[in-house]
C-alpha positions in Angstrom: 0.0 0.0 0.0 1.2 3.5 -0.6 -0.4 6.0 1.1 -0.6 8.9 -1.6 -2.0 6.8 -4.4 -6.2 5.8 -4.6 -7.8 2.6 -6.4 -10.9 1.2 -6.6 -12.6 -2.4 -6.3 -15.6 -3.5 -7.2 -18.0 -6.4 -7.5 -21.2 -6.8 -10.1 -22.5 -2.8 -9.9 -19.4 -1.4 -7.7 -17.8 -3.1 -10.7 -19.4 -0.7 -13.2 -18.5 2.2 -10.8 -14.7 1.0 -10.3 -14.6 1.2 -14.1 -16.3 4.5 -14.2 -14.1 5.8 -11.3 -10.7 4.7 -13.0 -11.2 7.5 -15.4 -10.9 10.2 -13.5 -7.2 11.5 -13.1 -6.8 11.2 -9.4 -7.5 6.8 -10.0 -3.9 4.7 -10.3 -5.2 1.2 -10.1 -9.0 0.1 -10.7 -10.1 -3.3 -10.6 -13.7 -4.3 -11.7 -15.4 -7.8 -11.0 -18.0 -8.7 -12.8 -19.3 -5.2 -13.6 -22.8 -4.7 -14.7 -23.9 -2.7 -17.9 -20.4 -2.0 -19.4 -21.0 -3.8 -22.8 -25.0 -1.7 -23.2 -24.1 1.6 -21.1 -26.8 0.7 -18.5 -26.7 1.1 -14.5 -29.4 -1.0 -13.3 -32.7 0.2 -15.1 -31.4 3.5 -15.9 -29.2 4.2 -19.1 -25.4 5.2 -17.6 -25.2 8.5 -20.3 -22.0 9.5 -19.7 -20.4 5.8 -19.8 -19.9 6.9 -23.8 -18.0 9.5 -22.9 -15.5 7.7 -21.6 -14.8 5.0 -23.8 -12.8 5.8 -27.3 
């Protein structure tokens, strides 16, 4: 562990939001299990609308 750097885990939808999370610039490691919705851009029932935006 180093104490200056921030990950993420996640599991089924905490999967979809470690993904989501290891875009933003302050992230170093992310580690997503499972996630829900990454391959149709949905969280639960709701559309995830700015998934798109992150993904080239």
């Amino acid at each position: 562990m180093i104490a200056d750097k921030i990950g993420t885990l996640g599991f089924c939808i905490g999967g979809h939001l470690a993904f989501r999370a290891g875009f933003e610039n302050e992230i170093e490691a992310c580690i997503y299990c499972y996630p829900t919705g990454i391959y149709n851009g949905k969280l639960g029932k709701c559309v995830a609308n700015t998934i798109n935006s992150y993904i080239l």
